[in-house]
N, CA, C and O atoms as a Maestro MAE file, in Angstrom:
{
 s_m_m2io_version
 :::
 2.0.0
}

f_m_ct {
 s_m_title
 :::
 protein
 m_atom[324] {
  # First column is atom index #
  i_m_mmod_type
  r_m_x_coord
  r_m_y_coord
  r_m_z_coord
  i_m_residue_number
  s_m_chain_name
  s_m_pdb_residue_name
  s_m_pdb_atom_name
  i_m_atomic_number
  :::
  1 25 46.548 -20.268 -14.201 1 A "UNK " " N  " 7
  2 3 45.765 -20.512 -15.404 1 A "UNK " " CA " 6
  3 2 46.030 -21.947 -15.860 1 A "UNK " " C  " 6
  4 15 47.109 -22.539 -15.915 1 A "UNK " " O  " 8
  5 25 44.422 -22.506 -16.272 2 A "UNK " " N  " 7
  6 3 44.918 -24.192 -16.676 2 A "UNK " " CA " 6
  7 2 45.472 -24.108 -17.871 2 A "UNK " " C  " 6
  8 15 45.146 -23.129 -18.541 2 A "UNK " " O  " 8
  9 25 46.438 -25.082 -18.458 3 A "UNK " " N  " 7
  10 3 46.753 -25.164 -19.825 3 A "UNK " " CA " 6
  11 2 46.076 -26.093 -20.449 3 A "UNK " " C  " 6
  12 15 45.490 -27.033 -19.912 3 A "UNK " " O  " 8
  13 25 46.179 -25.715 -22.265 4 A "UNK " " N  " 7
  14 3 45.569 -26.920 -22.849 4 A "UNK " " CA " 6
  15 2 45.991 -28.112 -22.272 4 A "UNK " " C  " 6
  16 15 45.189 -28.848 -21.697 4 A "UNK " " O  " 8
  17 25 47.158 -28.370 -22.369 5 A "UNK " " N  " 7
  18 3 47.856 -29.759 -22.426 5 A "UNK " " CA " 6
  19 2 46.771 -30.537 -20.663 5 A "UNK " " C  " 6
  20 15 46.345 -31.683 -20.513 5 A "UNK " " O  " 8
  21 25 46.690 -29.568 -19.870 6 A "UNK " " N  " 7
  22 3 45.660 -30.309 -18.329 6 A "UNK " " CA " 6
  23 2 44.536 -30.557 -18.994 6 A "UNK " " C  " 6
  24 15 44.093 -31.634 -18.593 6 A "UNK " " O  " 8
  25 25 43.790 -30.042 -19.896 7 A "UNK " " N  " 7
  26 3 42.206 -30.215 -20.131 7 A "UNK " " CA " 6
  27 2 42.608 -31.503 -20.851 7 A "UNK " " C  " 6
  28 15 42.026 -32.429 -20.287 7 A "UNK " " O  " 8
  29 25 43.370 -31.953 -21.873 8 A "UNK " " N  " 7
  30 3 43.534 -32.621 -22.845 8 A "UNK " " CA " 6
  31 2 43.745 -34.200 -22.040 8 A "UNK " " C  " 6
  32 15 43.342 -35.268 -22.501 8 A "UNK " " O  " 8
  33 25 44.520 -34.007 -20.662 9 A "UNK " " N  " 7
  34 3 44.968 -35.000 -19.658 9 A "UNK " " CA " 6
  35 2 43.838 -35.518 -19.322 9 A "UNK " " C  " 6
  36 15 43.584 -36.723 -19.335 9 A "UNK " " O  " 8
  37 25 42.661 -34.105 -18.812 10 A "UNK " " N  " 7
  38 3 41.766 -34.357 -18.602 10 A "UNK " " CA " 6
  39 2 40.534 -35.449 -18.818 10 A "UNK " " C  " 6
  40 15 40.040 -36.360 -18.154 10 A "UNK " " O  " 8
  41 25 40.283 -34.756 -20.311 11 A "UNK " " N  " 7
  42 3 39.869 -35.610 -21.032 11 A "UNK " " CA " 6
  43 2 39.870 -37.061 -21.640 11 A "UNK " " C  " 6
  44 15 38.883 -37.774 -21.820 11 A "UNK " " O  " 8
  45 25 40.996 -37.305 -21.878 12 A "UNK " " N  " 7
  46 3 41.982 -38.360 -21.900 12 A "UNK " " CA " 6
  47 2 41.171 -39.550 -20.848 12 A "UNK " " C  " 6
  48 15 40.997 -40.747 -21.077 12 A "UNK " " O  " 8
  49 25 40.735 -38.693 -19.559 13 A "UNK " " N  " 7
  50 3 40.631 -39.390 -18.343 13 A "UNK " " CA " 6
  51 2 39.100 -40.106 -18.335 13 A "UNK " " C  " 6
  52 15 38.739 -41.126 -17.748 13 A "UNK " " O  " 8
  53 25 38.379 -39.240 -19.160 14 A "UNK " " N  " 7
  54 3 36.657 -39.653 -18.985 14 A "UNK " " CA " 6
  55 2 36.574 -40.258 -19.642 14 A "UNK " " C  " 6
  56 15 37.121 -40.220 -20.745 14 A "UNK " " O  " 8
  57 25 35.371 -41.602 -18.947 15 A "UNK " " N  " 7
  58 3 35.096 -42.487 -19.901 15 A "UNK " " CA " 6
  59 2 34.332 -42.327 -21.008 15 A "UNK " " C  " 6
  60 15 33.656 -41.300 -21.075 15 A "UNK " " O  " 8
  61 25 34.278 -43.318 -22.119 16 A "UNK " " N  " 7
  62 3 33.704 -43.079 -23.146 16 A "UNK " " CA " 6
  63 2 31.902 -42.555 -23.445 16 A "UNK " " C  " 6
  64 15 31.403 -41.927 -24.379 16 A "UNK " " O  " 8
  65 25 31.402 -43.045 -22.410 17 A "UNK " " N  " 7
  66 3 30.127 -43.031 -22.300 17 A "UNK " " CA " 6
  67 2 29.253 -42.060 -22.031 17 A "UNK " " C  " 6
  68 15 28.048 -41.888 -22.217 17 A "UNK " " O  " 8
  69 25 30.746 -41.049 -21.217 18 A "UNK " " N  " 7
  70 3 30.278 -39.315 -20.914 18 A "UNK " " CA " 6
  71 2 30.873 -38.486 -22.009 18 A "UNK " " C  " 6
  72 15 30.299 -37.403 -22.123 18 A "UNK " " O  " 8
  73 25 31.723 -38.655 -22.734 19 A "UNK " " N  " 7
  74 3 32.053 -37.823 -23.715 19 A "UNK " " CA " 6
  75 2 31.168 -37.051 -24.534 19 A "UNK " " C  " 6
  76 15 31.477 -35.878 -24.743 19 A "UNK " " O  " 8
  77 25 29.736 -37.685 -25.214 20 A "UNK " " N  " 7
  78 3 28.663 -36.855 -25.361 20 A "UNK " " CA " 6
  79 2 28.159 -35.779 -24.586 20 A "UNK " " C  " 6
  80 15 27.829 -34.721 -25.124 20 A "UNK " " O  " 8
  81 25 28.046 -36.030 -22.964 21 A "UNK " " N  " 7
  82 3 27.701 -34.611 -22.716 21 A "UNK " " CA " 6
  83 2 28.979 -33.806 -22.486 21 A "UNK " " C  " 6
  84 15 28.555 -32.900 -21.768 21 A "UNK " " O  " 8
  85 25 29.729 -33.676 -22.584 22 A "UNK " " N  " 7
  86 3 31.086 -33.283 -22.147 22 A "UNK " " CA " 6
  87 2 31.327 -32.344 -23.452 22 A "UNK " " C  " 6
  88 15 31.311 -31.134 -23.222 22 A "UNK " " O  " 8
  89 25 31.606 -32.859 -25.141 23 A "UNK " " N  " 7
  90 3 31.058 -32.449 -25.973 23 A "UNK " " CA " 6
  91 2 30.001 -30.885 -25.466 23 A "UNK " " C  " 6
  92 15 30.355 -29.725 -25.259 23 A "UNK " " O  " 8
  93 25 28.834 -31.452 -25.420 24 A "UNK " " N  " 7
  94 3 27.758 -30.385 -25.215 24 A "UNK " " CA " 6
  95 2 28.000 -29.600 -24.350 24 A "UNK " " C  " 6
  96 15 27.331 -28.570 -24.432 24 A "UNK " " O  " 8
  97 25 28.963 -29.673 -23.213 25 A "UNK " " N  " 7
  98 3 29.026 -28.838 -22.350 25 A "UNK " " CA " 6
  99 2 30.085 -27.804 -23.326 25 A "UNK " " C  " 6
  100 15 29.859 -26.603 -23.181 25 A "UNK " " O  " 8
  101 25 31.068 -28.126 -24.173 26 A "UNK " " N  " 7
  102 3 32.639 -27.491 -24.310 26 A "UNK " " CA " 6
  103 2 31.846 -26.898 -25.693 26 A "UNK " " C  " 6
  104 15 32.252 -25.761 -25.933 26 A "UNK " " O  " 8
  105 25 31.185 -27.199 -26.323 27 A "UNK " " N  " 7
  106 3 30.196 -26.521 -27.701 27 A "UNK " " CA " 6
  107 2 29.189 -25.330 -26.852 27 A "UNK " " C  " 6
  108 15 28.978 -24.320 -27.524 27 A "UNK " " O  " 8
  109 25 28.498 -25.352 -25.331 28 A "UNK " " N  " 7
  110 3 27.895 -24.609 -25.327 28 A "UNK " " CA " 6
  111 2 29.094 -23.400 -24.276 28 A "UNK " " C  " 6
  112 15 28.790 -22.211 -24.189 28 A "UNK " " O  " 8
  113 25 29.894 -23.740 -23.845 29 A "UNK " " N  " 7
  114 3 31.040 -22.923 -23.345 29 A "UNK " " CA " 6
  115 2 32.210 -21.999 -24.574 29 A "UNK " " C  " 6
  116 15 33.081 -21.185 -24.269 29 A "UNK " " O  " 8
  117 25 31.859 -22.448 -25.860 30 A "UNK " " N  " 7
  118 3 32.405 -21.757 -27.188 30 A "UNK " " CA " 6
  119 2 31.101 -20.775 -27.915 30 A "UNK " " C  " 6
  120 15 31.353 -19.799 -28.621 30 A "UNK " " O  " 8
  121 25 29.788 -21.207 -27.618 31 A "UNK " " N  " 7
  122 3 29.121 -20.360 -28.330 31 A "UNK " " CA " 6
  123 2 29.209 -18.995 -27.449 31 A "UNK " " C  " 6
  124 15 29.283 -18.963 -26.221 31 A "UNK " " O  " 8
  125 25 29.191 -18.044 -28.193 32 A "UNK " " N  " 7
  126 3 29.207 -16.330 -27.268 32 A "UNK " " CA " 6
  127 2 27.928 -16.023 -27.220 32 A "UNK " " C  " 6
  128 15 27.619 -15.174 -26.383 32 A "UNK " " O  " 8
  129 25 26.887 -16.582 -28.042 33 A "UNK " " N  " 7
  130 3 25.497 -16.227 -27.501 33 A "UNK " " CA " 6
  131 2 24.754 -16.876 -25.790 33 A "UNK " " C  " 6
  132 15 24.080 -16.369 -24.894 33 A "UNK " " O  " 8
  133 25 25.447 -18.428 -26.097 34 A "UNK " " N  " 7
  134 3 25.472 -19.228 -24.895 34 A "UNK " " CA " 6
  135 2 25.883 -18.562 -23.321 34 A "UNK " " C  " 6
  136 15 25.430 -18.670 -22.181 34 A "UNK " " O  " 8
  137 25 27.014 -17.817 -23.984 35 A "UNK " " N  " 7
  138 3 27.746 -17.811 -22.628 35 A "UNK " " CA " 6
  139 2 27.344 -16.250 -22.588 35 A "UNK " " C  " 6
  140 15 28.071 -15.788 -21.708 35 A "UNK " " O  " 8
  141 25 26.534 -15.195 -23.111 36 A "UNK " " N  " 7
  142 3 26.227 -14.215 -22.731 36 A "UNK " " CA " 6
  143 2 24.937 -14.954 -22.099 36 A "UNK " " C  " 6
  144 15 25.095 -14.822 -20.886 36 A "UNK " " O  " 8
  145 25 23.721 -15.677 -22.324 37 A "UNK " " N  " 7
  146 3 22.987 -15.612 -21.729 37 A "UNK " " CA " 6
  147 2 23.402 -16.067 -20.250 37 A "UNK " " C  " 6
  148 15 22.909 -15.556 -19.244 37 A "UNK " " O  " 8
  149 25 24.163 -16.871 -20.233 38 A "UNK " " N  " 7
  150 3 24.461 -17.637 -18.876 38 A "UNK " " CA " 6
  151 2 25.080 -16.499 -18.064 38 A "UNK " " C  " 6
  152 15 24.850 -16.561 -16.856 38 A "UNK " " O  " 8
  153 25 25.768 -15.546 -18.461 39 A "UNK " " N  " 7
  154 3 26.070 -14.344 -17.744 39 A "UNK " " CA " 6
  155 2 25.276 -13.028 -17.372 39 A "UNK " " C  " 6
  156 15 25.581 -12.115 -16.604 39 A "UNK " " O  " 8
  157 25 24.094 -13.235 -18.211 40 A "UNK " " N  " 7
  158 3 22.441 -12.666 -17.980 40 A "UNK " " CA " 6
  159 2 22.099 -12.482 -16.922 40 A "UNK " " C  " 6
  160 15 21.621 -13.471 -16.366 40 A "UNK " " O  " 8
  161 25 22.155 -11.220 -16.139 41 A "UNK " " N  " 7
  162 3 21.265 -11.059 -14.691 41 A "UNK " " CA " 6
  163 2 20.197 -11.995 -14.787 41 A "UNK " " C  " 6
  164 15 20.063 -12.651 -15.820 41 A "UNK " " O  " 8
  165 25 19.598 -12.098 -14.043 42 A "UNK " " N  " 7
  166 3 18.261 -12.438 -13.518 42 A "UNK " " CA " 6
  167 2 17.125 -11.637 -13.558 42 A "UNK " " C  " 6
  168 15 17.182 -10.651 -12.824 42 A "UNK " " O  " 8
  169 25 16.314 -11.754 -14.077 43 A "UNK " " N  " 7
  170 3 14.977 -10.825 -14.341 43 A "UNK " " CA " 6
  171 2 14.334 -10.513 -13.132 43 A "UNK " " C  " 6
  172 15 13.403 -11.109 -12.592 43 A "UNK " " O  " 8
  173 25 14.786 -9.763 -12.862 44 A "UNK " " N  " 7
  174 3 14.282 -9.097 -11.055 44 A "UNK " " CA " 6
  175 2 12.928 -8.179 -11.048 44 A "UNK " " C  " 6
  176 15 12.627 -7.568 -10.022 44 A "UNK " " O  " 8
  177 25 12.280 -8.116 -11.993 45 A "UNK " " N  " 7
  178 3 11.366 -6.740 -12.277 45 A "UNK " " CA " 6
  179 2 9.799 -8.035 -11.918 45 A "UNK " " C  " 6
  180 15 9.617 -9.193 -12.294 45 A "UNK " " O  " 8
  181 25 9.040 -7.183 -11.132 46 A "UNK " " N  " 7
  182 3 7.895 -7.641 -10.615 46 A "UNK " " CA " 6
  183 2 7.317 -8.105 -11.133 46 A "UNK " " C  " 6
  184 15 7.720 -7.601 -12.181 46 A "UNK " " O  " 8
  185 25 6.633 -8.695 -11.421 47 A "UNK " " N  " 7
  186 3 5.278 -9.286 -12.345 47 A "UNK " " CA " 6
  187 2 4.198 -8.304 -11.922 47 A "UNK " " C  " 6
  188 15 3.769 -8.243 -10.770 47 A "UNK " " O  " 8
  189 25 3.710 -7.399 -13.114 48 A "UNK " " N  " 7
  190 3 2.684 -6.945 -13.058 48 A "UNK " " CA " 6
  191 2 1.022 -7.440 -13.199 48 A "UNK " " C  " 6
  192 15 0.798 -8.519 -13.747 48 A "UNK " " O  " 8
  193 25 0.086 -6.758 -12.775 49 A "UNK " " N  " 7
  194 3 -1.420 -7.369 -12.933 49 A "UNK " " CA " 6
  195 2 -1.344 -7.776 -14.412 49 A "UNK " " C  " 6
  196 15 -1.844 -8.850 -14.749 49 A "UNK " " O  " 8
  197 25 -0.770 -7.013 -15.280 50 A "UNK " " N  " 7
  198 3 -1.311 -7.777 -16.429 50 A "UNK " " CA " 6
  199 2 -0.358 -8.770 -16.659 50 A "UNK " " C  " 6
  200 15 -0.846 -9.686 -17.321 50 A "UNK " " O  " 8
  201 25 0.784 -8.937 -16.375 51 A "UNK " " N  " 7
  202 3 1.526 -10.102 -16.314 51 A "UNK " " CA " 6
  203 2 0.814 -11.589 -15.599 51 A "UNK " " C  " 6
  204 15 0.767 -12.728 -16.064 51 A "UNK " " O  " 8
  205 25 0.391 -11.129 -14.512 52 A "UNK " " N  " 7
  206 3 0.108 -12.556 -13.823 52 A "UNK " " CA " 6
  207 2 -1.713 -12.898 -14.424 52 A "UNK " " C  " 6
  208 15 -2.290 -13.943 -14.122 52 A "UNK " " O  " 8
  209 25 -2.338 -11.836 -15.250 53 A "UNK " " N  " 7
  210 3 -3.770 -12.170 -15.773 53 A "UNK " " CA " 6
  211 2 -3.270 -12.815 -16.801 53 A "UNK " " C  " 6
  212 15 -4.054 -13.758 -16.914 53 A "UNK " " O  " 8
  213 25 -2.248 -12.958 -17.866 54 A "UNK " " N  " 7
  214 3 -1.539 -13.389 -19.087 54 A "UNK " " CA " 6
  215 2 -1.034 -15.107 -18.526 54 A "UNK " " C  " 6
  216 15 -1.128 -16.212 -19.059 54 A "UNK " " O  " 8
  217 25 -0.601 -14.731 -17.490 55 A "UNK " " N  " 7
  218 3 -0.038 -15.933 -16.724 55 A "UNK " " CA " 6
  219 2 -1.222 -17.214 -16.611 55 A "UNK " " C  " 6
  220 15 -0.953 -18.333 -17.045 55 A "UNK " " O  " 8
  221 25 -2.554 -16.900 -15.976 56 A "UNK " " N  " 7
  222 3 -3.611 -17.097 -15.283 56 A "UNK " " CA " 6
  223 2 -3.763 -17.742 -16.971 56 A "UNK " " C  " 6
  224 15 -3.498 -18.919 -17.216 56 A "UNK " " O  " 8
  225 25 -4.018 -17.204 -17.555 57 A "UNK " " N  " 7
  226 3 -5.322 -17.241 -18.746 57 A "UNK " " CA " 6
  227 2 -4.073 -18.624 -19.274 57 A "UNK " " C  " 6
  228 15 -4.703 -19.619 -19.631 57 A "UNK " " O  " 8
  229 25 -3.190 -18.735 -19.327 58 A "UNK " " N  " 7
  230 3 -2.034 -19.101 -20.471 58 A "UNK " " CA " 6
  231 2 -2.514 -20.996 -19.625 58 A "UNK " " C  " 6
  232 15 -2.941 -21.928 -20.307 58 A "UNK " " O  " 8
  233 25 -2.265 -21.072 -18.054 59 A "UNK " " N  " 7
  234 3 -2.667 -22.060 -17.241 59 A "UNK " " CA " 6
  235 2 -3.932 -22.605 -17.627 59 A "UNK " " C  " 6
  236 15 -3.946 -23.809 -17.884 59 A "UNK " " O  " 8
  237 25 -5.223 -21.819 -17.737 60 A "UNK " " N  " 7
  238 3 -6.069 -22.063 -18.039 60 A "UNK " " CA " 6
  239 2 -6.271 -22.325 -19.335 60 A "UNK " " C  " 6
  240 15 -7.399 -22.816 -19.375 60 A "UNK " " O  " 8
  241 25 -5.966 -22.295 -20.088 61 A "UNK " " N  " 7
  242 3 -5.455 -22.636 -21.679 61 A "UNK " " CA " 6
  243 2 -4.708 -24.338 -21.706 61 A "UNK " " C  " 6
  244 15 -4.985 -25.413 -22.239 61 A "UNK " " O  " 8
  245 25 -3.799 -23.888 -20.937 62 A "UNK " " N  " 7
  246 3 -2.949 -25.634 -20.983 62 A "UNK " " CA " 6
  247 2 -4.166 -26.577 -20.137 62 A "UNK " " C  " 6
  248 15 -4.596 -27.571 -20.722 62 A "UNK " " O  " 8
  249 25 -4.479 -26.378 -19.329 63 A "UNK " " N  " 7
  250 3 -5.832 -26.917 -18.158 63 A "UNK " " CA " 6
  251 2 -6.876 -28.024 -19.139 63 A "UNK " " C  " 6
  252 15 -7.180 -29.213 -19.053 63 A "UNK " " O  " 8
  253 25 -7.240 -26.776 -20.181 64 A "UNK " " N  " 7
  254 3 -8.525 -27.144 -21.144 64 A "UNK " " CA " 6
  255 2 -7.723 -28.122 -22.447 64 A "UNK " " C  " 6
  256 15 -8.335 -28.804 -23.269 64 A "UNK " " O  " 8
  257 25 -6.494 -27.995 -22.377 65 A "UNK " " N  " 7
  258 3 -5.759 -29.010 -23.690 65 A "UNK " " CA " 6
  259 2 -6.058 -27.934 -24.979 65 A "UNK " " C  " 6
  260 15 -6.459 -28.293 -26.086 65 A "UNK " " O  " 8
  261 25 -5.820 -26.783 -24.646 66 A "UNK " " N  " 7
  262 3 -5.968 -26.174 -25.954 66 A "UNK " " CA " 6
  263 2 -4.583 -25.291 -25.981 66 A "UNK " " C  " 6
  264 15 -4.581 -24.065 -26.092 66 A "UNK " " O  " 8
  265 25 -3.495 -26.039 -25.871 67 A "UNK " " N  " 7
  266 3 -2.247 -25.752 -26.037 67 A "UNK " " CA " 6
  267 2 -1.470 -26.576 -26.649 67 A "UNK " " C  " 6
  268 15 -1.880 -27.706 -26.382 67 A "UNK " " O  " 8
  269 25 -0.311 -26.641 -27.521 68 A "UNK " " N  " 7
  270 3 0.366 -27.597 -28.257 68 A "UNK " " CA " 6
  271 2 1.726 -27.798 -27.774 68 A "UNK " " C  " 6
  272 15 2.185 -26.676 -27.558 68 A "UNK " " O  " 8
  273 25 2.509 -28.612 -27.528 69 A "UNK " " N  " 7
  274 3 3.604 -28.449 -26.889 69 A "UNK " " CA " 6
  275 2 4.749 -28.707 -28.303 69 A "UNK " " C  " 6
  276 15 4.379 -29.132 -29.397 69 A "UNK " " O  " 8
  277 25 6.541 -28.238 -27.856 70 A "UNK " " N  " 7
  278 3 7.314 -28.021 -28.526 70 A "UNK " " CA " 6
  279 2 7.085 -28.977 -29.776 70 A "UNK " " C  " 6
  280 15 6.830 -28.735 -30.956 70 A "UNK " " O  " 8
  281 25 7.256 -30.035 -29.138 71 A "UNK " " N  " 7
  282 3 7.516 -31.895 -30.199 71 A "UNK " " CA " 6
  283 2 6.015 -31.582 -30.914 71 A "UNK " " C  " 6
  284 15 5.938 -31.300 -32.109 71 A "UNK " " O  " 8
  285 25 5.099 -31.647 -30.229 72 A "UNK " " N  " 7
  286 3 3.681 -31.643 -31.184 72 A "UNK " " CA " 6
  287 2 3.982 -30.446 -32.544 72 A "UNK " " C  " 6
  288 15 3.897 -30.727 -33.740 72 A "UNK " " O  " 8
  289 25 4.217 -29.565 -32.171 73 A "UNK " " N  " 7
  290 3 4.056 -28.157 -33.201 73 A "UNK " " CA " 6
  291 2 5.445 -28.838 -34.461 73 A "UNK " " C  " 6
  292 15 5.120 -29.008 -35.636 73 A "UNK " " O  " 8
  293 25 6.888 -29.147 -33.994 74 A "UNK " " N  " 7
  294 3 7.935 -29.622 -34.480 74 A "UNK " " CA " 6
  295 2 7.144 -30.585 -35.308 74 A "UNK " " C  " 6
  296 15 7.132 -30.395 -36.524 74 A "UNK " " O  " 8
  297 25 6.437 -31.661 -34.772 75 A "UNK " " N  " 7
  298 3 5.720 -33.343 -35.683 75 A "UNK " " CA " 6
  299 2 4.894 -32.662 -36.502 75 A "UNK " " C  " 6
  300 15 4.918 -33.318 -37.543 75 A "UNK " " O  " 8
  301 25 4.171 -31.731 -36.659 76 A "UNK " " N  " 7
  302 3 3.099 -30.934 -37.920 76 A "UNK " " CA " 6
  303 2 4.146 -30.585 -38.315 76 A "UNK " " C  " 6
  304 15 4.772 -31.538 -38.779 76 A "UNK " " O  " 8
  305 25 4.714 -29.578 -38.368 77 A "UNK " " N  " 7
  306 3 5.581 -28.855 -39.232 77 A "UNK " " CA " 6
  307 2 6.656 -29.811 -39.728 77 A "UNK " " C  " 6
  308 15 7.486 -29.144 -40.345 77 A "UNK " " O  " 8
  309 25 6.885 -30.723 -39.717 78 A "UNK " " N  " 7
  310 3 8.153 -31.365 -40.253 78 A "UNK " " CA " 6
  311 2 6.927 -32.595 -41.528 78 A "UNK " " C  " 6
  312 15 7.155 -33.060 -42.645 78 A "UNK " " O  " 8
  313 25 5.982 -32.674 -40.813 79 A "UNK " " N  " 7
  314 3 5.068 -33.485 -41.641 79 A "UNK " " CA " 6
  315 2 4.488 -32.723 -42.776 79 A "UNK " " C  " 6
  316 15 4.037 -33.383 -43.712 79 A "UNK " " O  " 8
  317 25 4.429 -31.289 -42.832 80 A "UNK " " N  " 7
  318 3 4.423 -30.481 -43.298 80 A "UNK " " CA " 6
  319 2 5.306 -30.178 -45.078 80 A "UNK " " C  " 6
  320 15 5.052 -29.417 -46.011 80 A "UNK " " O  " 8
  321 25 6.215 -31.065 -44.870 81 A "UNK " " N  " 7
  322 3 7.209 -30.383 -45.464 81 A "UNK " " CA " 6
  323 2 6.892 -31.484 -46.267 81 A "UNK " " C  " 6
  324 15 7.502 -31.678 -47.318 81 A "UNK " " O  " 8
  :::
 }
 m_bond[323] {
  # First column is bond index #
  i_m_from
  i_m_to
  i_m_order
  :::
  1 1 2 1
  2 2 3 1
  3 3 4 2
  4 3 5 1
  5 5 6 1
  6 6 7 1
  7 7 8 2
  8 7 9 1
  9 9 10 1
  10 10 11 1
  11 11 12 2
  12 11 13 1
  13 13 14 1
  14 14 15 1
  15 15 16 2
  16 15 17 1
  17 17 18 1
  18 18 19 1
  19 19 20 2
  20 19 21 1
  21 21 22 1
  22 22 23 1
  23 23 24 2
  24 23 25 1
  25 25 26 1
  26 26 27 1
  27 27 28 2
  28 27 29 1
  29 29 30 1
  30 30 31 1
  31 31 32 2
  32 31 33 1
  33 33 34 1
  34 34 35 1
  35 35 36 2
  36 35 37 1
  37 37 38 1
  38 38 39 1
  39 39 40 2
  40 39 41 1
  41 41 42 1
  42 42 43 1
  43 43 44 2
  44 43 45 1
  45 45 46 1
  46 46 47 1
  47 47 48 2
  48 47 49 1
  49 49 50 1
  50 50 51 1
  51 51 52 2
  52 51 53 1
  53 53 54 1
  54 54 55 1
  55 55 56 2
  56 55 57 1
  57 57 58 1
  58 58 59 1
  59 59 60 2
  60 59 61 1
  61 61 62 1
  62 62 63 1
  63 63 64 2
  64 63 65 1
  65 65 66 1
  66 66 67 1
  67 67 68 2
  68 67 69 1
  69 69 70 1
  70 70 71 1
  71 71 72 2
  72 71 73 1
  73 73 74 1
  74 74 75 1
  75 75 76 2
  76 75 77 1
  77 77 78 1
  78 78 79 1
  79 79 80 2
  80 79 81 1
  81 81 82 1
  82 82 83 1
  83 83 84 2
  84 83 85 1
  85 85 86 1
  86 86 87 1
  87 87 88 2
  88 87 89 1
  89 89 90 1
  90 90 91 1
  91 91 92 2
  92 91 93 1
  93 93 94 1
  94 94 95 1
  95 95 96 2
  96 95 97 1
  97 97 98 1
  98 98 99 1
  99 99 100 2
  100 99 101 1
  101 101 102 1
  102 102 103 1
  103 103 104 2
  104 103 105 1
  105 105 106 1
  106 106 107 1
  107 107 108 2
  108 107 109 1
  109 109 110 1
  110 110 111 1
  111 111 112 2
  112 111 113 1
  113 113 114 1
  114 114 115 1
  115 115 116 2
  116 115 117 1
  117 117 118 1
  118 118 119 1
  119 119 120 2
  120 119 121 1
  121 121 122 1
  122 122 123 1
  123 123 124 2
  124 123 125 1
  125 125 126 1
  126 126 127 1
  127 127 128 2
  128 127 129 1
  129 129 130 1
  130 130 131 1
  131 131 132 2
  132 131 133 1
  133 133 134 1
  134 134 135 1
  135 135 136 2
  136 135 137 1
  137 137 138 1
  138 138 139 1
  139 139 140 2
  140 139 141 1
  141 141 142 1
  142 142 143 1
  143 143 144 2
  144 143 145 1
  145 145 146 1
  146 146 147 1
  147 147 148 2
  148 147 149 1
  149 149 150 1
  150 150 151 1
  151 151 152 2
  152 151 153 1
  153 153 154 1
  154 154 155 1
  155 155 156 2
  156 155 157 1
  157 157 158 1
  158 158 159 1
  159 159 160 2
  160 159 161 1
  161 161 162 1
  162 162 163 1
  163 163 164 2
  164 163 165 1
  165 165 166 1
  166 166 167 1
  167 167 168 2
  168 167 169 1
  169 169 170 1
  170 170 171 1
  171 171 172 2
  172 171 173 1
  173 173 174 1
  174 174 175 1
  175 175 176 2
  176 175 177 1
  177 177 178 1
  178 178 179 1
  179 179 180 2
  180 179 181 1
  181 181 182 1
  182 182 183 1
  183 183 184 2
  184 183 185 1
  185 185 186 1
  186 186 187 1
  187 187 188 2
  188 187 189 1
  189 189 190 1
  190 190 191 1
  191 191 192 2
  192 191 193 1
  193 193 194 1
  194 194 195 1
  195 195 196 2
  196 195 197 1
  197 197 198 1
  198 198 199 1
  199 199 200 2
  200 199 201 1
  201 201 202 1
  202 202 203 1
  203 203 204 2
  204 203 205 1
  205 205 206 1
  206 206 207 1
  207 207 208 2
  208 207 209 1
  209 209 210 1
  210 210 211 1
  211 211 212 2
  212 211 213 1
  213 213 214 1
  214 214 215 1
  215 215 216 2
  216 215 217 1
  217 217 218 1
  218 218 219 1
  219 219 220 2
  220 219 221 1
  221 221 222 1
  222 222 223 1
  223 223 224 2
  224 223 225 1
  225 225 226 1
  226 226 227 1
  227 227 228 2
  228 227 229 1
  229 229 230 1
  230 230 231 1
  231 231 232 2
  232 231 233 1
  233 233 234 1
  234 234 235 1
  235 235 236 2
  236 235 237 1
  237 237 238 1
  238 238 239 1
  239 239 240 2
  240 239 241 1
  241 241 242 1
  242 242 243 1
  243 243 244 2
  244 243 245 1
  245 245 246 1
  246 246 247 1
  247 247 248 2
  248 247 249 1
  249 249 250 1
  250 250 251 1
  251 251 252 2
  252 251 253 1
  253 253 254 1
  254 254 255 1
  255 255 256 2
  256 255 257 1
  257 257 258 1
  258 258 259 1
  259 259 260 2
  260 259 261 1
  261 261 262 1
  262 262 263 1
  263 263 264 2
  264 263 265 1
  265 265 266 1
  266 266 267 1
  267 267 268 2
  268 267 269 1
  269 269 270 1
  270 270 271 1
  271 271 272 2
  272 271 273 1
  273 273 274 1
  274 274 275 1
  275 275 276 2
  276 275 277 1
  277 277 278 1
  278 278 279 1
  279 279 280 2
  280 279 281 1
  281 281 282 1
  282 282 283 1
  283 283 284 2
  284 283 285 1
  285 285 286 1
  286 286 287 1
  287 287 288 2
  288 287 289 1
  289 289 290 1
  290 290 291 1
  291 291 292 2
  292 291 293 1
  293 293 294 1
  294 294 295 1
  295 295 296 2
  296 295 297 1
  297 297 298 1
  298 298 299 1
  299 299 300 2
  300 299 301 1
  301 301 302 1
  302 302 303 1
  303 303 304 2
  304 303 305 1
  305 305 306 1
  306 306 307 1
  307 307 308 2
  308 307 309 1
  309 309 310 1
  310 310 311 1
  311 311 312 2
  312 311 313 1
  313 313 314 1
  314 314 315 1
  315 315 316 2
  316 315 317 1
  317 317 318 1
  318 318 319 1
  319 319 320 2
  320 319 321 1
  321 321 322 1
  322 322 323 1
  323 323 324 2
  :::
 }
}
């Protein structure tokens, strides 16, 4: 088993410039929601006909530009406020 005092050596060791994701990695290795999903089987169950017609239509939707993406919907709603 590693001890604190090796991670701390560790750390110690990386340069300054990676410490941000390093950070993000050790914040998403403490959240328990994080680390249950990451321990989440894999969704093994088939895609059904109405799954892949939902699929189809959703493509054809983004195709025609009548879809909004994350940042667009986030830039209204924050303009919003």
């Amino acid at each position: 088993m590693i001890a604190r005092d090796e991670l701390y050596t560790l750390l110690d060791a990386i340069p300054e410039d990676r410490l941000p994701a390093i950070r993000e990695t050790l914040e998403q290795l403490a959240d328990p929601v994080t680390l249950a999903l990451l321990a989440a089987p894999e969704d093994d169950e088939p895609l059904t006909d109405e799954d892949l017609a939902a699929l189809a239509e959703a493509r054809a939707e983004r195709e025609r530009g009548e879809t909004t993406t994350l940042n667009e919907y986030m830039a209204r709603r924050q303009a919003r406020r």
